[in-house]
C-alpha positions as CSV (number, residue, x, y, z in Angstrom):
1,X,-41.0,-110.0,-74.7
2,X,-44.4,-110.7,-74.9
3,X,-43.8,-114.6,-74.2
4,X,-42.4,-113.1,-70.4
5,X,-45.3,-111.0,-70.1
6,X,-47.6,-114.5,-70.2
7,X,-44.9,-116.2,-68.2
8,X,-45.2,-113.9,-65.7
9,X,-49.2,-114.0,-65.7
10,X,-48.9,-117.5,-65.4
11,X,-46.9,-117.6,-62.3
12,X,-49.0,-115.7,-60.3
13,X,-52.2,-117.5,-61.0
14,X,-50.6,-120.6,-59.1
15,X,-50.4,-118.6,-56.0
16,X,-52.8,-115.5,-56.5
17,X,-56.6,-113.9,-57.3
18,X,-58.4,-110.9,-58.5
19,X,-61.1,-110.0,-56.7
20,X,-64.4,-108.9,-58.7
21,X,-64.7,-105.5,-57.6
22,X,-67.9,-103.7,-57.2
23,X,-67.8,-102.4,-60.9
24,X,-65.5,-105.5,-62.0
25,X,-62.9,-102.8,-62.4
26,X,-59.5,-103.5,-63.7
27,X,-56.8,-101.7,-62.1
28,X,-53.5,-100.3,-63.6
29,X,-50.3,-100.8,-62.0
30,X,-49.3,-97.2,-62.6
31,X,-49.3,-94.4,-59.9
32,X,-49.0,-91.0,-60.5
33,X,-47.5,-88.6,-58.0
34,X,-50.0,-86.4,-56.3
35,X,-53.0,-87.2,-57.9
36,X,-55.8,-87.0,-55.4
37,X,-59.4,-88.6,-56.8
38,X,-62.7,-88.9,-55.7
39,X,-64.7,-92.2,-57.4
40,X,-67.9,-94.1,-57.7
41,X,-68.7,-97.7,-59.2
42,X,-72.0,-98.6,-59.7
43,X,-72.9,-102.4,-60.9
44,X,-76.2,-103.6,-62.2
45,X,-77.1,-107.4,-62.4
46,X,-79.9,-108.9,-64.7
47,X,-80.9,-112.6,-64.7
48,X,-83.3,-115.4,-65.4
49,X,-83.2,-116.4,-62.0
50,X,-85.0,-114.6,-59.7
51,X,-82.4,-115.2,-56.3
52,X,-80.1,-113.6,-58.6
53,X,-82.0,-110.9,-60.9
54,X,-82.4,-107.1,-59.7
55,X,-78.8,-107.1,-57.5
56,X,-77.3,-103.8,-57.6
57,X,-74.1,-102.3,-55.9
58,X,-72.7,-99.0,-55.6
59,X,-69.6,-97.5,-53.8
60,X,-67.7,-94.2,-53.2
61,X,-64.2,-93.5,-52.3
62,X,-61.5,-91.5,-52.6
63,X,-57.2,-92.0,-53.5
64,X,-54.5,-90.4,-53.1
65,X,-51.0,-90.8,-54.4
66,X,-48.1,-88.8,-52.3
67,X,-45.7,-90.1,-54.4
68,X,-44.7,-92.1,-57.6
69,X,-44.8,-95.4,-56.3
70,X,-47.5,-95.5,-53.7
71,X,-51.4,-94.9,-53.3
72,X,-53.9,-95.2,-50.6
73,X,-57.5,-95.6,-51.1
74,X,-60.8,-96.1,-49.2
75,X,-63.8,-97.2,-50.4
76,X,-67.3,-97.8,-49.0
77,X,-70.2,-100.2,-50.2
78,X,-73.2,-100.3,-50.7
79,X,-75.4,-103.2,-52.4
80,X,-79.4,-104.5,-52.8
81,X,-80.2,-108.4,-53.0
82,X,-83.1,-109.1,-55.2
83,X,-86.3,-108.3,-53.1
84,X,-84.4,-106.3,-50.8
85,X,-83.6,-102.8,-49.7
86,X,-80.1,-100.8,-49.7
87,X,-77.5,-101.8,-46.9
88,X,-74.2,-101.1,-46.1
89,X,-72.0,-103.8,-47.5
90,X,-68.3,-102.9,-46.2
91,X,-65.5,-100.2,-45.9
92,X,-62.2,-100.8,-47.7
93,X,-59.2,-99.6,-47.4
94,X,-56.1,-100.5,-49.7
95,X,-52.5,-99.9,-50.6
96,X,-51.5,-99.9,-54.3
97,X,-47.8,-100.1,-54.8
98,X,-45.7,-99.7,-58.3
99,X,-42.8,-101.8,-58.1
100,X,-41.7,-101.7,-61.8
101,X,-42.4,-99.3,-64.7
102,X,-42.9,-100.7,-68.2
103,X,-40.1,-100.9,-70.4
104,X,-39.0,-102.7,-73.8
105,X,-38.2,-105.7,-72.3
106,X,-41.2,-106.2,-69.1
107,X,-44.5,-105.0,-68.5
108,X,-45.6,-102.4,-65.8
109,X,-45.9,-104.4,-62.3
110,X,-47.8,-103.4,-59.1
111,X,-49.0,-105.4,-56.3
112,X,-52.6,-103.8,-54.3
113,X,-53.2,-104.9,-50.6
114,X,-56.4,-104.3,-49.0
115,X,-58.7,-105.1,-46.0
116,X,-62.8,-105.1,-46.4
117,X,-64.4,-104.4,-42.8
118,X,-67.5,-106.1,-43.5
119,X,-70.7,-104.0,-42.0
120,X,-73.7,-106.6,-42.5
121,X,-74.5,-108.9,-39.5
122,X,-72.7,-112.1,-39.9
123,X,-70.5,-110.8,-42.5
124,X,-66.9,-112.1,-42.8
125,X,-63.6,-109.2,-43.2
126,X,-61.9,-110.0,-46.0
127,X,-57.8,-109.7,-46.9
128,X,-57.1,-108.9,-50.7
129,X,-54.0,-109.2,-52.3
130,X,-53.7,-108.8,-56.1
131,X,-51.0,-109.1,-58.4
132,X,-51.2,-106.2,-61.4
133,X,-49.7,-105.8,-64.8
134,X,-49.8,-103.7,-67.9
135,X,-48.2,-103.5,-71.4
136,X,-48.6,-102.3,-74.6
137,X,-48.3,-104.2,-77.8
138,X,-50.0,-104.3,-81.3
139,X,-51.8,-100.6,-80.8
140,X,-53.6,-101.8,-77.2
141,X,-53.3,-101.7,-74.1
142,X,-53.3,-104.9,-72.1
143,X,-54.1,-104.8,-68.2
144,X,-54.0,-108.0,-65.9
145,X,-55.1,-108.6,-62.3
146,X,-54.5,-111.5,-60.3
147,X,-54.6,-112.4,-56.8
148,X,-56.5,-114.0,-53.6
149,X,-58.9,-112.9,-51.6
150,X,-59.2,-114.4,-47.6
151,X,-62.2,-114.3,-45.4
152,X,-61.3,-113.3,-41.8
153,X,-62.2,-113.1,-38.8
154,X,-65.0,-115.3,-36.1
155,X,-67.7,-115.1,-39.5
156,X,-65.2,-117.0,-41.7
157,X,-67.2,-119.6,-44.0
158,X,-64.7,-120.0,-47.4
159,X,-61.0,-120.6,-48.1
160,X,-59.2,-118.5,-50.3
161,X,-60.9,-117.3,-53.5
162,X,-58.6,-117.5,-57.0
163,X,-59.8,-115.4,-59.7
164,X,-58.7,-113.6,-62.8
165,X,-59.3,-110.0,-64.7
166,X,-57.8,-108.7,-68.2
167,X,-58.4,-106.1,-70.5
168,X,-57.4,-104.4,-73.8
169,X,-58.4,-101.5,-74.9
170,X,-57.7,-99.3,-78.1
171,X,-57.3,-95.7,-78.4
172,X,-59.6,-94.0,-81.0
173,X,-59.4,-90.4,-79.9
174,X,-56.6,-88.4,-77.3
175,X,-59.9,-88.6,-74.5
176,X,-61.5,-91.7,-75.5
177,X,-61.0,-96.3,-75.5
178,X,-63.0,-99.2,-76.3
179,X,-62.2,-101.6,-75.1
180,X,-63.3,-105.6,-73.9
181,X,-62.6,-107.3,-70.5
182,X,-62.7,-111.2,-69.0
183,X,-62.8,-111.1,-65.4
184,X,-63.6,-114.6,-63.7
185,X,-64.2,-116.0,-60.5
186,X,-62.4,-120.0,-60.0
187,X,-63.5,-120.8,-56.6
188,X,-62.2,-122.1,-53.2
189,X,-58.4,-122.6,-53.9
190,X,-58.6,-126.3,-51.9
191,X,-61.6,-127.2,-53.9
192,X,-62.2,-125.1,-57.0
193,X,-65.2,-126.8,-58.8
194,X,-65.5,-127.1,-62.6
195,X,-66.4,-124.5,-64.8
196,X,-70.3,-124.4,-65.0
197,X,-70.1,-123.8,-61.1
198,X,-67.3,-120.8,-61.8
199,X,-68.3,-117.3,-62.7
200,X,-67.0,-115.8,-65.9
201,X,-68.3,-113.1,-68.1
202,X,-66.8,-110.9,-70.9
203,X,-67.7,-107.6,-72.7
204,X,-67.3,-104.9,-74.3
205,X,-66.3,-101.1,-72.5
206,X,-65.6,-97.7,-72.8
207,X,-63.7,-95.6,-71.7
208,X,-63.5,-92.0,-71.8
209,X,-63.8,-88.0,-70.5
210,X,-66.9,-86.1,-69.7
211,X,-65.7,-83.0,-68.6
212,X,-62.1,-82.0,-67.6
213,X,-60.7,-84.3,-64.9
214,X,-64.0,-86.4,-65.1
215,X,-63.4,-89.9,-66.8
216,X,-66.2,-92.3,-67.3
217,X,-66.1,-96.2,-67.7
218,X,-69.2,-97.6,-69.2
219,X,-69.8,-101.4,-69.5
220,X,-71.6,-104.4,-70.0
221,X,-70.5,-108.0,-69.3
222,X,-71.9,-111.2,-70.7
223,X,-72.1,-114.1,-68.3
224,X,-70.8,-117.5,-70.5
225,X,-71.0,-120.2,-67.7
226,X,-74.0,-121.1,-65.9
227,X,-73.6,-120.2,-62.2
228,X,-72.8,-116.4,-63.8
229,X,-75.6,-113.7,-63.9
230,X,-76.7,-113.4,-67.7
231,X,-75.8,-109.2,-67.7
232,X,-73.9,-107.0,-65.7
233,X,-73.8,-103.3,-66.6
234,X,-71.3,-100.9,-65.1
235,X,-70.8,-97.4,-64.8
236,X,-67.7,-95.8,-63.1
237,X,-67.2,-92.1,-62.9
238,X,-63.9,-90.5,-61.3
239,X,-62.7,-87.0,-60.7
240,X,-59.2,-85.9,-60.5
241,X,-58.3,-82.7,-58.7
């Protein structure tokens, strides 16, 4: 069982990539029917190097799930370059879709779709497609997200982007996880360069409730190649009506 849960993983990453979100969240495959949820990620980079030190990005949005395979979502963006004030990054919109439920034998599947109108001059659209799975095993709970992200439109500049995301967490309470997550960045699918020139970072999180119907998601990512900002702190907050 778990051998077809890395089989699986494995065949997607030959045609598919996760996008890092604006939190580096990783999202579940599961939907549940009616849920309506207002959310904000908030990102916080630290480096050596001043071009990449001080960059911070924030975003709103708001999901909704009519039923128990389906959810739409919009999101907007905000971010600030070092030495530079706030602007507004780009609007997304996406389509989360659960197409199998987890069972004995196979893990929780999804697939998410979504388009990035991009708002800064000279800013590309982007198309995102992203494979999702989930499955418990050994007391955790694994998460995977996959899948490739396309510039479009007359400000195109790269080809499509592969990447990866994962996480396991444990349960230490009925309202609160730790847990630690990978995500990486691979590159131009035609020309993905080695892995000092890729981003990947890795670090601990948790995950837990504030308040009824407010979950937080707290945490801190290490980058371990070089072209990969030293820290990145996250915070997530989300309220379910």
């Amino acid at each position: 069982m778990r051998s077809l849960f890395f089989c699986i993983t494995a065949a997607a990453v030959i045609g598919t990539f996760a996008p890092a979100h604006a939190a580096f969240e990783v999202d579940s495959p599961t939907v549940s029917e009616g849920d309506i949820e207002i959310e904000t990620k908030n990102r916080f980079d630290f480096d050596h190097r001043d071009d990449t030190d001080n960059y911070f990005e924030h975003s709103i949005g708001a999901g909704y799930a009519p039923n128990k395979w389906l959810k739409w979502d919009i999101e907007t963006v905000f971010s600030k370059n070092p030495d530079d004030s706030y602007h507004w990054k780009e609007t997304e919109v996406e389509i989360s879709l659960e197409l199998l439920e987890e069972s004995a034998a196979l893990p929780a599947i999804g697939l998410e779709l979504g388009y990035a109108m991009g708002h800064e001059s000279g800013r590309a659209d982007e198309l995102e497609f992203l494979l999702l799975a989930q499955r418990k095993a050994f007391g955790l709970t694994h998460t995977m997200n996959i899948g490739l992200e396309q510039e479009v439109g007359p400000h195109r500049e790269e080809d499509a982007v592969l990447g990866f995301a994962w996480r396991s967490k444990y349960a230490i309470s009925d309202t609160t996880e730790i847990g630690i997550e990978y995500h990486a960045e691979f590159g131009e699918l035609g020309h993905i360069p080695g892995y000092s020139e890729q981003e990947h970072r890795i670090g601990p999180s948790l995950y837990g409730e504030l308040l009824p119907q407010v979950g937080y998601e707290i945490g801190w990512l290490y980058g371990i190649s070089r072209a990969t900002e030293d820290h990145s702190f996250k915070i997530i907050l989300e309220y379910e009506f």
